[in-house]
TIDREN-785887 format. One record per residue (C-alpha): y, x negated, z negated; residue in three letters. Coordinates in steps of 0.2 Angstrom, whole numbers, plus 5000, padded with zeros to 4 digits. Example, Ala and Ser with C-alpha at 12.3 -4.5 7.8 and 13.67 -1.06 7.14 Angstrom:
REM residues 2
497849384961ALA 499549324964SER 
//
This chain:
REM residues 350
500050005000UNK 501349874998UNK 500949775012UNK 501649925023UNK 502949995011UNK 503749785011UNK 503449805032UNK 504449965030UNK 505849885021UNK 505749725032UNK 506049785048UNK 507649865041UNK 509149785053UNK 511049795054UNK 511849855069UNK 513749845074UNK 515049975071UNK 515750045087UNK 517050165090UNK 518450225104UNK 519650345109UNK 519650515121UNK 520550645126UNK 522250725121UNK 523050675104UNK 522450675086UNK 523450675071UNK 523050485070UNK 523450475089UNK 521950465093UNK 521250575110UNK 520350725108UNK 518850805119UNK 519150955126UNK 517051005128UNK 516851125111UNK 517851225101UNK 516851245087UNK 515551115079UNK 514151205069UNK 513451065056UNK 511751095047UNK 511051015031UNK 509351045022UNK 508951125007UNK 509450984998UNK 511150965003UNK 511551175006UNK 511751204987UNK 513351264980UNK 513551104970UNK 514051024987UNK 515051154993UNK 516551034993UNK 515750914999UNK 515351005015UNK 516851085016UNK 517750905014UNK 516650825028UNK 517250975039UNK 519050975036UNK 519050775040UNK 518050815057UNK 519350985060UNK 520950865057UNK 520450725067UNK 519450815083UNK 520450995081UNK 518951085082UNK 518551205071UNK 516951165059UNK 515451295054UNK 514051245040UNK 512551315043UNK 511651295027UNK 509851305025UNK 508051355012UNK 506951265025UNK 506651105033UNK 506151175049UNK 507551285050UNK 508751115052UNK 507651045062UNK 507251165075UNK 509351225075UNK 509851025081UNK 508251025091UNK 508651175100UNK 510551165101UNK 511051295087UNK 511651165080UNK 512951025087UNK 512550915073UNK 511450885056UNK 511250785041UNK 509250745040UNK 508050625032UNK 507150485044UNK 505850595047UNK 506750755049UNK 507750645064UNK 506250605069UNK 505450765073UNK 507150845080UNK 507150705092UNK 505250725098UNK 505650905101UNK 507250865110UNK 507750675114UNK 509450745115UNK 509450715099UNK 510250555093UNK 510750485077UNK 512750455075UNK 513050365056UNK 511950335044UNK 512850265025UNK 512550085019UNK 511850025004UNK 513249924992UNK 513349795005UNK 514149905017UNK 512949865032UNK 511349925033UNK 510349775026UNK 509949885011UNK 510250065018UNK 508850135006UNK 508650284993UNK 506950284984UNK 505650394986UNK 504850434967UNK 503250494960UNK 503650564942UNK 502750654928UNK 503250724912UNK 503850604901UNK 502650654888UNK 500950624898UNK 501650474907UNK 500250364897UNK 498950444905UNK 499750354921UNK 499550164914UNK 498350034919UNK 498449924906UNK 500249884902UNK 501049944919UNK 501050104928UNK 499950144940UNK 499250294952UNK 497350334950UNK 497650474940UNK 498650574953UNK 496850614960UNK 496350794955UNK 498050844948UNK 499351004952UNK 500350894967UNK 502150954972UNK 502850884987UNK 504450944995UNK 504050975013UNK 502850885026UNK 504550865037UNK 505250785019UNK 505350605023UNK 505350525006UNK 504550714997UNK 503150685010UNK 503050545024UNK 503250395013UNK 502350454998UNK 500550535008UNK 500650345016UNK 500650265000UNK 499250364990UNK 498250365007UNK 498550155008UNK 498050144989UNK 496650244989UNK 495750245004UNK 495650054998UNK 494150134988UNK 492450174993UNK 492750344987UNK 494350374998UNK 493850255011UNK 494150385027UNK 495850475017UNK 497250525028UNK 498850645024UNK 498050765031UNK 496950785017UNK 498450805004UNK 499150935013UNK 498151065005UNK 497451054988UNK 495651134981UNK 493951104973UNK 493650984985UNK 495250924989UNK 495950754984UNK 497050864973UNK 496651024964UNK 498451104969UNK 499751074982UNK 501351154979UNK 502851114992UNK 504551134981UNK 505751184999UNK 506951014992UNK 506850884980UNK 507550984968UNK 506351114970UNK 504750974969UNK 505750904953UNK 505951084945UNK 503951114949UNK 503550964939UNK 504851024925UNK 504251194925UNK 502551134924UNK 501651224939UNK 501551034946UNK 500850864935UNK 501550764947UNK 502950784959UNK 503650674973UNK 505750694976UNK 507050564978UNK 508350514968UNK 509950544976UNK 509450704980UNK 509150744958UNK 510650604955UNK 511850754950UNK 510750834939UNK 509950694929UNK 510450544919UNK 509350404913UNK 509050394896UNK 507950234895UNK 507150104906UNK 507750024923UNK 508750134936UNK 507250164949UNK 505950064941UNK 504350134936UNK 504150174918UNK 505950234919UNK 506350404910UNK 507550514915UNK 508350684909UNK 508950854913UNK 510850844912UNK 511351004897UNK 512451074910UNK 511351014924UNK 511751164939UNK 510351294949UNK 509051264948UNK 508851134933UNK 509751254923UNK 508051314918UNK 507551154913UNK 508951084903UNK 508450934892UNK 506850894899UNK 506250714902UNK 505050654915UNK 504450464921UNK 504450374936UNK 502750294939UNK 503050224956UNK 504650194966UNK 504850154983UNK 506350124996UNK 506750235009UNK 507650215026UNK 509350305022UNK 509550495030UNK 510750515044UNK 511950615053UNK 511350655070UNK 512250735086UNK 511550845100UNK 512050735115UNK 511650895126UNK 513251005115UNK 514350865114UNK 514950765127UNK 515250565125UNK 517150605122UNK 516650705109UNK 515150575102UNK 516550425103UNK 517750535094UNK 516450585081UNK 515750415077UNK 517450345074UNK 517950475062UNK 516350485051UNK 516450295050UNK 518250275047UNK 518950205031UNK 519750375025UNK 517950445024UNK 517550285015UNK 518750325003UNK 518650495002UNK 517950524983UNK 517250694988UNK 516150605001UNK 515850424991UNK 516050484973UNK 516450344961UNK 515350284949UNK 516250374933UNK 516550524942UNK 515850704937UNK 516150774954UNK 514350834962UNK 514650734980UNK 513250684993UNK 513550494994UNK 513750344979UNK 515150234978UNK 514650084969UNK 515549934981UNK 515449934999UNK 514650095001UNK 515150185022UNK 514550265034UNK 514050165052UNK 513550175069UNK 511550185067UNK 510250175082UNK 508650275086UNK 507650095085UNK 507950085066UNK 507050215062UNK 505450165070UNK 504750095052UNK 504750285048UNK 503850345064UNK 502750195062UNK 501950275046UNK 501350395056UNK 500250275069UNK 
//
């Protein structure tokens, strides 16, 4: 398993910012397209929640004041409802995970990433979020082998992923139990397949699918699940960590009192990591067939300019309470991003 998960972080690469002008004028004095009126934006379950309605809304008006077209949010309870709308041209653009992209873009190659945020370096040599596997705090022993954490025990448990369209709720997680287990003479012919469903004779007794990574968390919370996969920017809002290392395994993290839908449930409860790994970062992507390359140029500078950058209702500072989509801890952007880089994620499906 780590062999693959270190090839996956490896063949992460930086590529150059671009950007240019088009037609008539902005109010930077930048040229605007004249091919749409309006742009129609859809996010996944994850990011369509009303704890990131200003977020959205801040992302739109920066698009509406630069291009002068008016911006729609098409919010969404289903991966495939994303997915299918930027495949299909419901949609002009749409934030997705690696392996969201992916699927849009084999349905339609039209489909084309635009930005993608940095890690702290600003550059894309440590784009990555981490994809966790957690438990409740209080049975996270029964996850050790010896001194360190370990996942054998997942086997015959209550699973929750978040969707099998979820890159780091499904993709990278059903790749590393397969790589690990099917290293055994028990689970020597596993595939992700076989995880998808659980049962008697199922590698789990139950699969559960949460609809987003705060759904998958909740499950394990609520205790429908005994192990749950999810991500941490996605749960960053709603938790803090209370002891440990910041994605390490054996960290333990906890409900926030005033944590919004839907940890408001499960307020105060306390869960442990028992394996962390990174993740290609989610990105914005385009419909090349809806918006012309006026339009694309106009659309890459913007999202990758300096005042988004800046913005605190896009990159939320460190100390601040505000619910926003993206970290600011240094040189945190978003930046041109190409199809190629996300060829470690459609790898793990080979």
């Amino acid at each position: 398993m780590k062999k693959k998960l270190l090839f996956l972080v490896a063949l992460i690469f930086a590529v150059v910012v671009a950007g240019c002008s088009s037609s008539d004028t902005s109010s930077s004095g930048e040229k605007k397209s004249d091919s749409k009126d309006t742009l129609t934006i859809a996010w996944l379950p994850n990011e369509s929640g009303s704890d990131l309605t200003e977020t959205r809304d801040e992302i739109g008006k920066i698009i509406e004041e630069e291009t002068g077209k008016k911006v729609e949010h098409q919010t969404t309870t289903d991966y495939i409802v994303a997915i299918e709308a930027i495949a299909n041209g419901n949609a002009d653009m749409a934030f997705l995970g690696a392996q969201g992209y992916i699927e849009a873009n084999n349905k339609n190659d039209k489909v084309q990433p635009l930005v993608v945020p940095t890690g702290p370096s600003g550059t894309l040599e440590d784009a990555v979020y981490h994809s966790w596997l957690a438990v409740e705090k209080d049975n996270a022993d029964n996850y050790k082998d010896g001194s360190d954490f370990a996942i054998d025990n997942i086997q015959g448990k209550k699973f929750s992923f978040v969707s099998n369209s979820s890159t780091s709720g499904f993709k990278v997680p059903s790749t590393g139990i397969v790589d690990y287990f099917s290293e055994k003479d028990d689970f020597k012919d596993l595939t992700a397949e076989d995880l998808l469903e659980g049962g008697d004779d199922k590698f789990f007794s139950e699969v559960l699918y949460g609809g987003s990574h705060q759904g998958s968390a909740v499950n394990l919370l609520s205790q429908k699940a005994e192990v749950a996969a999810f991500c941490d920017t996605c749960v960053n809002n709603y938790v803090e960590l209370v002891e440990g290392e910041e994605n390490k395994a054996g960290a333990i993290y906890r409900v926030k009192d005033d944590a919004a839908e839907p940890f408001n449930t499960v307020t105060g409860k306390e869960f442990t990591l028992i394996s962390v790994t990174p993740v290609l970062n989610a990105p914005f992507v385009i419909n090349t067939d809806n918006i012309d390359e006026d339009l694309q140029k106009q659309l890459l500078e913007v999202m990758s300019s300096d005042d988004v950058a800046n913005n605190e209702k896009v990159f939320v500072p460190e100390d601040s309470e505000f619910s926003g989509l993206f970290k600011k801890t240094e040189d945190e952007r978003l930046i041109e991003v190409e199809d190629a880089w996300f060829d470690p994620i459609r790898e793990l499906s080979k």
